[in-house]
N, CA, C and O atoms as CSV, one atom per row, in Angstrom:
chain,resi,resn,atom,element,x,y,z
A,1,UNK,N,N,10.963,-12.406,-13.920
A,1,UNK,CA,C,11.354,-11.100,-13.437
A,1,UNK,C,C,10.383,-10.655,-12.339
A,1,UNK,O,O,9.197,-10.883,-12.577
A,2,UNK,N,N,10.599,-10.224,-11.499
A,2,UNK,CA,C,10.267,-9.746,-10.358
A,2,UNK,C,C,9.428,-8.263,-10.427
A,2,UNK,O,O,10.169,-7.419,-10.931
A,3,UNK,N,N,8.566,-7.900,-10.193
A,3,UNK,CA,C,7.645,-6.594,-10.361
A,3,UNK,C,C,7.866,-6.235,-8.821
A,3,UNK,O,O,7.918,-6.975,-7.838
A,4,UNK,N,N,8.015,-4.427,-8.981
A,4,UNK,CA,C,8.021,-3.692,-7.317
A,4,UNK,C,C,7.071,-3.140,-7.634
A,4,UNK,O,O,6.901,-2.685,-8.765
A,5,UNK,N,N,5.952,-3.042,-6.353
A,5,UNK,CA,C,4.922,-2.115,-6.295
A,5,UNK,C,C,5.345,-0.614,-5.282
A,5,UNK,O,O,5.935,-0.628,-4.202
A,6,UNK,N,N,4.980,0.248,-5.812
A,6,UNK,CA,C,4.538,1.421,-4.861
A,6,UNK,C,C,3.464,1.614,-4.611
A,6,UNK,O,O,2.826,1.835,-5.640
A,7,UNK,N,N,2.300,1.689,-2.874
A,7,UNK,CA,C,1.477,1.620,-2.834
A,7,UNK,C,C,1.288,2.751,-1.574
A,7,UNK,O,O,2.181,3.246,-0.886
A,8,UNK,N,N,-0.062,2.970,-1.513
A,8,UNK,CA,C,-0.692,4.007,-0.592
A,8,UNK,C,C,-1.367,3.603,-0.094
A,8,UNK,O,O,-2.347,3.595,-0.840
A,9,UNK,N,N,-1.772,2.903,1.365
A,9,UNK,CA,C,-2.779,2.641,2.465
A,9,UNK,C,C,-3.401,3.910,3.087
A,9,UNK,O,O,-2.775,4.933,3.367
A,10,UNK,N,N,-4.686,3.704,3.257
A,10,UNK,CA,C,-5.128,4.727,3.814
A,10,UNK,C,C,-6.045,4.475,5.300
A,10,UNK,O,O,-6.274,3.372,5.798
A,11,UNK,N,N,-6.358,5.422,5.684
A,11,UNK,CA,C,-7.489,4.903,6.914
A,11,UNK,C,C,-8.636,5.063,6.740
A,11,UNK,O,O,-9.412,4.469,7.488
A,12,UNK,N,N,-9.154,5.930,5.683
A,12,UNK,CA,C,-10.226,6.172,4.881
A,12,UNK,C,C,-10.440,7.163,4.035
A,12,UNK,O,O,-9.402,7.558,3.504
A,13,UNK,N,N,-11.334,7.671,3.738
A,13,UNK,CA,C,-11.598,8.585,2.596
A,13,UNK,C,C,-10.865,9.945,3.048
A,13,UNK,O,O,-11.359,10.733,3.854
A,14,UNK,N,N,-9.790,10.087,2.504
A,14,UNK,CA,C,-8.941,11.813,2.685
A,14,UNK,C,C,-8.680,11.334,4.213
A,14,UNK,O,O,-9.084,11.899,5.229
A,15,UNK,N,N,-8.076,10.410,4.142
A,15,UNK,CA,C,-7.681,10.378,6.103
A,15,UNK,C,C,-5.950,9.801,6.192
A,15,UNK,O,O,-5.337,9.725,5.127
A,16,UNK,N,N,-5.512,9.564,6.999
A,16,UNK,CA,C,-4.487,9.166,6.998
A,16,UNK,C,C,-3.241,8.423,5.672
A,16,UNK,O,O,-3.858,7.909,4.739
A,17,UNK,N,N,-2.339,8.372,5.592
A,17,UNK,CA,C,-1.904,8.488,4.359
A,17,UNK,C,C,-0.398,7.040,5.179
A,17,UNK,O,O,0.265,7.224,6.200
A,18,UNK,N,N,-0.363,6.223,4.571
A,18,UNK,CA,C,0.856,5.429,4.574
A,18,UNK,C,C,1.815,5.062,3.392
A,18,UNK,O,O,1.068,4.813,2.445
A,19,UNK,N,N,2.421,4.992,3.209
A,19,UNK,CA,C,3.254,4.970,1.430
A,19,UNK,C,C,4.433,3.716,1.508
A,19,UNK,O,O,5.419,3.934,2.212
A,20,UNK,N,N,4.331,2.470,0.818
A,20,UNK,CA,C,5.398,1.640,1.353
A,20,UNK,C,C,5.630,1.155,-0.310
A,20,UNK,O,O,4.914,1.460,-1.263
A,21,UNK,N,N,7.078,0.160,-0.316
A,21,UNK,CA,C,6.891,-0.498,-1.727
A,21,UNK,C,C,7.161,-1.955,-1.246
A,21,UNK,O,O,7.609,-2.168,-0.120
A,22,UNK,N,N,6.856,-3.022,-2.194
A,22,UNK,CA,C,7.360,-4.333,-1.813
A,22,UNK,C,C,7.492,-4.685,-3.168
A,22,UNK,O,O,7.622,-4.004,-4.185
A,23,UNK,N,N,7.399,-6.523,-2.856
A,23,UNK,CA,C,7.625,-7.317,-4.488
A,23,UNK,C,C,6.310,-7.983,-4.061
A,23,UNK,O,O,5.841,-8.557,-5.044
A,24,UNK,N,N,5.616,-8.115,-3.095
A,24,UNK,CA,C,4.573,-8.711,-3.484
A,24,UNK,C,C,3.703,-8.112,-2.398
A,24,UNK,O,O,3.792,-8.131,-1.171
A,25,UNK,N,N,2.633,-7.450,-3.432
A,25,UNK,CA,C,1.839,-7.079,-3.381
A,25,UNK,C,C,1.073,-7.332,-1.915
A,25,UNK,O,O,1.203,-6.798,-0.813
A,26,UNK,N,N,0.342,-8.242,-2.349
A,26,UNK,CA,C,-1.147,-9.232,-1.779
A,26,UNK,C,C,-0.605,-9.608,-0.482
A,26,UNK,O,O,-1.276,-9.340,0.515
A,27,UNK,N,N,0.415,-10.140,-0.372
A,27,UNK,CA,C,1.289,-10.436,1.298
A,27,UNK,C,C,1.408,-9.376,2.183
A,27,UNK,O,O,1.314,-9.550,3.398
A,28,UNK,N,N,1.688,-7.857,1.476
A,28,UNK,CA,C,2.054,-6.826,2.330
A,28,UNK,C,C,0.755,-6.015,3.254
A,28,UNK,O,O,0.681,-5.548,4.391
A,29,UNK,N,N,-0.376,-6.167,1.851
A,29,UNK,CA,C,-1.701,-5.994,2.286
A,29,UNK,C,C,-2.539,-6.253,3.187
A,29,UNK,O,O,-3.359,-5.605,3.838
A,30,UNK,N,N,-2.042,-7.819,3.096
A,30,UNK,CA,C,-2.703,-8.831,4.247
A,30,UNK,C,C,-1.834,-8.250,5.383
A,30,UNK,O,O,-2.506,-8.316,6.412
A,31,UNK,N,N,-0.543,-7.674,5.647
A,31,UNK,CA,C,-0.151,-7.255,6.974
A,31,UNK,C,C,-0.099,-6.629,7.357
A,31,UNK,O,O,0.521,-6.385,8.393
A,32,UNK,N,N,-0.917,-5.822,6.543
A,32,UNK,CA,C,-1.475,-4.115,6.960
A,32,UNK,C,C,-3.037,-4.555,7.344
A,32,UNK,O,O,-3.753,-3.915,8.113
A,33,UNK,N,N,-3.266,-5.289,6.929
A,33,UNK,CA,C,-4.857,-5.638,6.849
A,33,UNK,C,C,-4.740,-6.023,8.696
A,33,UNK,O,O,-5.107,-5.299,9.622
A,34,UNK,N,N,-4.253,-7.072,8.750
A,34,UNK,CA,C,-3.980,-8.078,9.909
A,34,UNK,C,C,-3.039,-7.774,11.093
A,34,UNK,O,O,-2.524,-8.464,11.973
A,35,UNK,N,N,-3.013,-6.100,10.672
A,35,UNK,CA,C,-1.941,-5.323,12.086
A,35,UNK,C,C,-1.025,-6.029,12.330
A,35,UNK,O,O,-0.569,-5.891,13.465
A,36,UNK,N,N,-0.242,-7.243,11.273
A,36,UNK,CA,C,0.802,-7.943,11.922
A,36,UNK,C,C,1.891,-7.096,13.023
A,36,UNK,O,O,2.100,-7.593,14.130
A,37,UNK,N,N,2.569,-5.762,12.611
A,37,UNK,CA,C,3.507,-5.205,13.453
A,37,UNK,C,C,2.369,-4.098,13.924
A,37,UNK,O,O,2.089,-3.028,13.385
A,38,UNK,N,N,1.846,-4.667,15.025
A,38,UNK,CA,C,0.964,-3.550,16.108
A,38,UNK,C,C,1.160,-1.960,16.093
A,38,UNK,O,O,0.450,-1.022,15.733
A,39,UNK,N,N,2.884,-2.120,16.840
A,39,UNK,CA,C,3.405,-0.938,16.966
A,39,UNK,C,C,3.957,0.211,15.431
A,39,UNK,O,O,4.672,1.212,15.446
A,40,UNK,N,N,3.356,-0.387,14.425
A,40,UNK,CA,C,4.113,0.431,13.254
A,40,UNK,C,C,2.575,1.340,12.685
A,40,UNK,O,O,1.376,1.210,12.934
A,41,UNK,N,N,3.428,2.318,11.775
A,41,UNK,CA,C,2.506,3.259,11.764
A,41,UNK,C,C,1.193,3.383,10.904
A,41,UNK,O,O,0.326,4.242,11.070
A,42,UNK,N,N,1.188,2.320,9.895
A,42,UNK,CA,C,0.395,2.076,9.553
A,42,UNK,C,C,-1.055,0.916,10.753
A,42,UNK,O,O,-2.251,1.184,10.645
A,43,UNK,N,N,-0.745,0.197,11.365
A,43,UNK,CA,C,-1.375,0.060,12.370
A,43,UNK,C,C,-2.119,0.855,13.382
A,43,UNK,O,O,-3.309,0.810,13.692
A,44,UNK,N,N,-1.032,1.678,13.877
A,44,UNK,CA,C,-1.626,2.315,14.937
A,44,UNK,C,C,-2.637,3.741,14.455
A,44,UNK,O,O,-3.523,4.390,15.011
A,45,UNK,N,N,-1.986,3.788,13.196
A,45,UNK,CA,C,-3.305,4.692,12.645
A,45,UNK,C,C,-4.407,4.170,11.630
A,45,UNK,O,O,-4.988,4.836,10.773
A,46,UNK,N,N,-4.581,2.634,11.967
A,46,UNK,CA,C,-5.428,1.800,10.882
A,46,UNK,C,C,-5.310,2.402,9.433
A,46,UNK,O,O,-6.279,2.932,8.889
A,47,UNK,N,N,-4.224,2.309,8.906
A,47,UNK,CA,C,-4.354,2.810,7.613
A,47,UNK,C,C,-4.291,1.102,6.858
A,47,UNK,O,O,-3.307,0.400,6.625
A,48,UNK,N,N,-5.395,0.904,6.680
A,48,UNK,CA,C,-5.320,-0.419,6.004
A,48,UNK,C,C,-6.179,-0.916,4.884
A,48,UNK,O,O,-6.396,-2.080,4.547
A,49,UNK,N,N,-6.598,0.140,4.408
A,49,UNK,CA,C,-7.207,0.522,3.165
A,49,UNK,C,C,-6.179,0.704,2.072
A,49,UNK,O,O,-5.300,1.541,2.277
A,50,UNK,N,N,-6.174,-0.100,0.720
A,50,UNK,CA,C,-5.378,-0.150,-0.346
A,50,UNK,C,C,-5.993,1.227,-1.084
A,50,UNK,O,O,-7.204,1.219,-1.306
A,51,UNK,N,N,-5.365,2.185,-1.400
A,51,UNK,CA,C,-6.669,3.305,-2.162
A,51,UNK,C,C,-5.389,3.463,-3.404
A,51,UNK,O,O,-6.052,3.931,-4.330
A,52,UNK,N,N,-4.462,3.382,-3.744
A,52,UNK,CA,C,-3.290,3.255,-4.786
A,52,UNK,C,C,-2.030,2.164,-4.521
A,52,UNK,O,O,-1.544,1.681,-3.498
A,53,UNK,N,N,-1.701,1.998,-6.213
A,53,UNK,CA,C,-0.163,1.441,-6.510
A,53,UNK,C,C,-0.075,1.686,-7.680
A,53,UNK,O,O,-0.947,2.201,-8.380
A,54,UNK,N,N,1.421,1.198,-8.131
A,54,UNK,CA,C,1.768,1.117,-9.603
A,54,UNK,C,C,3.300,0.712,-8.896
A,54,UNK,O,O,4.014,0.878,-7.907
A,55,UNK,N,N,3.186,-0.009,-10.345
A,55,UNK,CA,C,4.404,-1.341,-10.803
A,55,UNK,C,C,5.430,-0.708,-11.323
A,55,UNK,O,O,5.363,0.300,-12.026
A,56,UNK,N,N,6.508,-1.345,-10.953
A,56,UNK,CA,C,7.868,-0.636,-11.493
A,56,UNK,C,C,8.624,-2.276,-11.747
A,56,UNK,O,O,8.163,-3.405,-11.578
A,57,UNK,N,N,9.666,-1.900,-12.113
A,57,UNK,CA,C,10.465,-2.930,-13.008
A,57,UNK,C,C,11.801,-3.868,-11.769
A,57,UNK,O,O,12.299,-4.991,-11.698
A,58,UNK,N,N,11.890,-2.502,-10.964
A,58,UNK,CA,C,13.346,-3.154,-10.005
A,58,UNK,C,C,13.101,-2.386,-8.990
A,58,UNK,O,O,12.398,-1.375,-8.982
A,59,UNK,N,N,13.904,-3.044,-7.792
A,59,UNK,CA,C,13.617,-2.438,-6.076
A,59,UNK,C,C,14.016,-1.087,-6.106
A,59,UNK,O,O,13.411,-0.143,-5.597
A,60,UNK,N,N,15.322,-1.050,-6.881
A,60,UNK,CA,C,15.837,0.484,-6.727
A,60,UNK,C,C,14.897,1.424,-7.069
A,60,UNK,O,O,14.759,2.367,-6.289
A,61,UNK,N,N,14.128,1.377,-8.192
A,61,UNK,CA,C,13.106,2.319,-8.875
A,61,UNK,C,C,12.028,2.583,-7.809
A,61,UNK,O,O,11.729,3.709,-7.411
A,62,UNK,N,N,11.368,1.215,-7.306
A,62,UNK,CA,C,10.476,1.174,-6.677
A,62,UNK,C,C,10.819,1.953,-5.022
A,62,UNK,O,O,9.934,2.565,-4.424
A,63,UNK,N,N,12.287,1.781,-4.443
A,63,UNK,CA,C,12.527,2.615,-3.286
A,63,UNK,C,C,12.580,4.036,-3.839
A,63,UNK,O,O,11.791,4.925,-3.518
A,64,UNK,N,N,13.452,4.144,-4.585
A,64,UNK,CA,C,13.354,5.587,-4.994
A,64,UNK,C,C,12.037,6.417,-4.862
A,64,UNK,O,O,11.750,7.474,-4.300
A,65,UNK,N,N,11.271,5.387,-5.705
A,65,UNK,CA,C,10.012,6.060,-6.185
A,65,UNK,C,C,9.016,6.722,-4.499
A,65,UNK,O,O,8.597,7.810,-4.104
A,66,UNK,N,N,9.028,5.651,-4.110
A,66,UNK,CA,C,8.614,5.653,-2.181
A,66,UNK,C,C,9.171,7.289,-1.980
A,66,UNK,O,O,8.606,8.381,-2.055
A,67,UNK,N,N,10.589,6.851,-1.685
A,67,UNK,CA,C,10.958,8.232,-0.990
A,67,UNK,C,C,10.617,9.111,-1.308
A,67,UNK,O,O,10.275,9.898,-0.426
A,68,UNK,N,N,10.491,9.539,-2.725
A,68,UNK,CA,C,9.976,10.796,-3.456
A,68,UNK,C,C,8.644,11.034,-2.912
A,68,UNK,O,O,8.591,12.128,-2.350
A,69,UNK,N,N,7.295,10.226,-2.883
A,69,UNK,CA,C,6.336,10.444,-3.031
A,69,UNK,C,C,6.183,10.660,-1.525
A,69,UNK,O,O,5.218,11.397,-1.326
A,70,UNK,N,N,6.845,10.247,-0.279
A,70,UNK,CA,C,6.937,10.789,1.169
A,70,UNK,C,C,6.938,12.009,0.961
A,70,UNK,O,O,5.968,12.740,1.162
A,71,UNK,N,N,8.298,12.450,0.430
A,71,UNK,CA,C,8.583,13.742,0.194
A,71,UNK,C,C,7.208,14.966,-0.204
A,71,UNK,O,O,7.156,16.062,0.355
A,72,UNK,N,N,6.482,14.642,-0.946
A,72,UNK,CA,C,5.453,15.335,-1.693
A,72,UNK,C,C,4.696,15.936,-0.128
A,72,UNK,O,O,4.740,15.561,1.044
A,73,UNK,N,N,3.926,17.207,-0.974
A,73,UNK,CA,C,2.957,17.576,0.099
A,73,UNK,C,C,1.510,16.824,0.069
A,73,UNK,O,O,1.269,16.381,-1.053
A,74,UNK,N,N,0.699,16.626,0.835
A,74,UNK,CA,C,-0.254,15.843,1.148
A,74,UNK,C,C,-1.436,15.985,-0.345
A,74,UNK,O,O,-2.030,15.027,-0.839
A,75,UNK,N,N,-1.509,17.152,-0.727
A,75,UNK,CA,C,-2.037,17.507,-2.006
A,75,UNK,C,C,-1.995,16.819,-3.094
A,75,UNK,O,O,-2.951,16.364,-3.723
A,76,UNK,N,N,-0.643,16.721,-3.374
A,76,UNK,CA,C,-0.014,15.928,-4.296
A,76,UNK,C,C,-0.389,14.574,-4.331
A,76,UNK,O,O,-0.628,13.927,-5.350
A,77,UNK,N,N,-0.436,14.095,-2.930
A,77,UNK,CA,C,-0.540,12.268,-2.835
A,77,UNK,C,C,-1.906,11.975,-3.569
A,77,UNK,O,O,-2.333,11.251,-4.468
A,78,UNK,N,N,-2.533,13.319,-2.341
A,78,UNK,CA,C,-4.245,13.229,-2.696
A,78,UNK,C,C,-4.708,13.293,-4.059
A,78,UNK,O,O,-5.808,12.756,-4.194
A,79,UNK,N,N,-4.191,13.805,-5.166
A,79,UNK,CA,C,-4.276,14.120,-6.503
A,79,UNK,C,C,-3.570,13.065,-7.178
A,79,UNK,O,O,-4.119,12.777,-8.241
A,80,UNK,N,N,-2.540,12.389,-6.925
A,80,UNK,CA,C,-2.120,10.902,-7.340
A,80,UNK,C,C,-3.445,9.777,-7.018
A,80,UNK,O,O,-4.002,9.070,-7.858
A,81,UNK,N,N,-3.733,9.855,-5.618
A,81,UNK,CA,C,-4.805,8.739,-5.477
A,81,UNK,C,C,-5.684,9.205,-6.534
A,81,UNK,O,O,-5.538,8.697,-7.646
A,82,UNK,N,N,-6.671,10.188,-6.343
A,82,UNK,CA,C,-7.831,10.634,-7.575
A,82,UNK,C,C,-7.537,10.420,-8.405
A,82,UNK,O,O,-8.497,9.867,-8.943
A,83,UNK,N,N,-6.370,10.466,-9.378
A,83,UNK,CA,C,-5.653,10.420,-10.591
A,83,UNK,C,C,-6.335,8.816,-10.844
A,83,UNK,O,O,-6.891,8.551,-11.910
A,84,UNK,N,N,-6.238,8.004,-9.950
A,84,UNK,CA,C,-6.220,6.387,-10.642
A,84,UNK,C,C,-7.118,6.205,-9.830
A,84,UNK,O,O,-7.589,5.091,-10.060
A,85,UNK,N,N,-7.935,6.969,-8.492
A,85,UNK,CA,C,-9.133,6.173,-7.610
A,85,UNK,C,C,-9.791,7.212,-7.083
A,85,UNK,O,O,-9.770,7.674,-5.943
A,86,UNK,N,N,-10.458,7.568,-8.179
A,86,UNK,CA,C,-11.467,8.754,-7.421
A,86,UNK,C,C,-12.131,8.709,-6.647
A,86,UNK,O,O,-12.514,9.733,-6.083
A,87,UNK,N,N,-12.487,7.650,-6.348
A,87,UNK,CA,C,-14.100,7.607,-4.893
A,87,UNK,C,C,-13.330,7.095,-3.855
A,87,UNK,O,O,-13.825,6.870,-2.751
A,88,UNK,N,N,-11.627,6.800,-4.234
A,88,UNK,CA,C,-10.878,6.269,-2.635
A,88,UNK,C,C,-11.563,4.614,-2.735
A,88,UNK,O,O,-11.056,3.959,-1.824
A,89,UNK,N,N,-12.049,4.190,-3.141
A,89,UNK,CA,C,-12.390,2.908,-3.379
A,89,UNK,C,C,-11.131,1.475,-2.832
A,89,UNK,O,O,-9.969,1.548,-3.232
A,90,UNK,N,N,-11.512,0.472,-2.066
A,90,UNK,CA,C,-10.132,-0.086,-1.184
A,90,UNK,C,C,-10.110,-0.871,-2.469
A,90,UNK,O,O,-11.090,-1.559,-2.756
A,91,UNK,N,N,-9.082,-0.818,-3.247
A,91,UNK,CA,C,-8.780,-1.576,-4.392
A,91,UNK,C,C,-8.411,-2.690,-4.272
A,91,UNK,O,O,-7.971,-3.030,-5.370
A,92,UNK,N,N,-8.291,-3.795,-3.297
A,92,UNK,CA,C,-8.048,-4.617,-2.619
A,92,UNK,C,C,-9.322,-5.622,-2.137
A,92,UNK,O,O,-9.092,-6.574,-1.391
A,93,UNK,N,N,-10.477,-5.372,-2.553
A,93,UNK,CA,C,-11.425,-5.966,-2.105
A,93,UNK,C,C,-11.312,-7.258,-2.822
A,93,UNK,O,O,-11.081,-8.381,-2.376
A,94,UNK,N,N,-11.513,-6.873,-3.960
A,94,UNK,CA,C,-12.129,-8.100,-5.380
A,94,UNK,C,C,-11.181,-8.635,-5.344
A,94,UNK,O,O,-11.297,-9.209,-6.426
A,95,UNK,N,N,-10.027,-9.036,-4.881
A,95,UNK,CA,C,-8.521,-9.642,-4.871
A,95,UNK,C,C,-8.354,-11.047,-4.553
A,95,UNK,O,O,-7.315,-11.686,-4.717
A,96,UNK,N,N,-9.539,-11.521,-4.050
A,96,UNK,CA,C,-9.497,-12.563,-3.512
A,96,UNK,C,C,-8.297,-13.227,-2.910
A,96,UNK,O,O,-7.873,-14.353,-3.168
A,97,UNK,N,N,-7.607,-11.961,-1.692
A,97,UNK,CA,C,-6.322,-12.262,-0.983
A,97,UNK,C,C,-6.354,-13.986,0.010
A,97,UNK,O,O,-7.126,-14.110,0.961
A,98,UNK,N,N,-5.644,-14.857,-0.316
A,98,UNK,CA,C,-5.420,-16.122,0.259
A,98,UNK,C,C,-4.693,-15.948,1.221
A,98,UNK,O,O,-3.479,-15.852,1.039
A,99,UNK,N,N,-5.333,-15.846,2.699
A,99,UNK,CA,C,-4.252,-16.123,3.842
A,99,UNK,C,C,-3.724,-16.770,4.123
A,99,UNK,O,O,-2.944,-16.532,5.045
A,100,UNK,N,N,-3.789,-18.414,3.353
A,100,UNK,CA,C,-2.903,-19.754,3.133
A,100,UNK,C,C,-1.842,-19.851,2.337
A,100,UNK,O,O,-0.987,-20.728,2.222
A,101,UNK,N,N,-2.011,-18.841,1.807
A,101,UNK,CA,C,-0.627,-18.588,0.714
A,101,UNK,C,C,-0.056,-17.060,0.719
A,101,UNK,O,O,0.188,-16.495,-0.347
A,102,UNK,N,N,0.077,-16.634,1.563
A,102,UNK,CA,C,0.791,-15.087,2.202
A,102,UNK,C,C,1.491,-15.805,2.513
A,102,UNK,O,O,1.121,-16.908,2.917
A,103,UNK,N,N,3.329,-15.297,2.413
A,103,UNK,CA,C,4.386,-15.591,2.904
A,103,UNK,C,C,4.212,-15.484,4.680
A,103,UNK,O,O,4.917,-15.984,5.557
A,104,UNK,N,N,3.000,-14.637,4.781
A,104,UNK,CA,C,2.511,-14.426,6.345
A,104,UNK,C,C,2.785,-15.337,7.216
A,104,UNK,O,O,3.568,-15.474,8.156
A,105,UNK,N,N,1.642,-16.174,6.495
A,105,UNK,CA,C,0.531,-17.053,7.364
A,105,UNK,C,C,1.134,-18.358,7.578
A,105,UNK,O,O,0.824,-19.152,8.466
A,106,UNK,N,N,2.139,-18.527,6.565
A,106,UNK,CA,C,2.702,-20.051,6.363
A,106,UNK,C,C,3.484,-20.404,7.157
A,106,UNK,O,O,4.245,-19.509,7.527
A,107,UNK,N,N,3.648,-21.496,7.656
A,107,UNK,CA,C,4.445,-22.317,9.073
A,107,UNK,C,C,5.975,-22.677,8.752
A,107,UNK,O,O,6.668,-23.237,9.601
């Protein structure tokens, strides 16, 4: 079975805010990490700091869930991140992300 994440990139501590969902995780990271699409908005405002996610069961839940949390006022997000990452901490470090095995990187 397939796991959807909902996740929050940031540009740093209380700074810019990006909100996306996927099925895998660690691939999407690396292309926020690695500015793959230059022109998109997580790029051009370096939001490439992992500071939240949480797992849902199916895409529908997991889009749903996205749109809603766009929707929210900036408060709200900010009090979701604290909720699970108080110091804003890039939760993404210790991950030991493989750029040889990102659907990315591969030929």
């Amino acid at each position: 079975m397939t796991k959807w994440y909902v996740y929050i990139m940031a540009s740093k501590f209380d700074g810019i805010l990006y909100i996306g969902y996927t099925n895998d995780l660690d691939s999407r990271v690396l292309e926020h990490k690695h500015k793959v699409n230059p022109k998109s908005f997580s790029a051009r405002y370096n939001c490439d700091k992992l500071v939240y996610f949480e797992e849902l069961e199916d895409e529908s839940l997991a889009s749903t869930r996205e749109r809603q949390m766009k929707k929210w006022k900036r408060e709200w997000k900010i009090n979701l991140i604290e909720e699970m990452n108080p110091s804003w901490t890039e939760l993404s470090l210790n991950w030991n992300l493989d750029i040889g095995k990102s659907r990315l990187f591969r030929k």
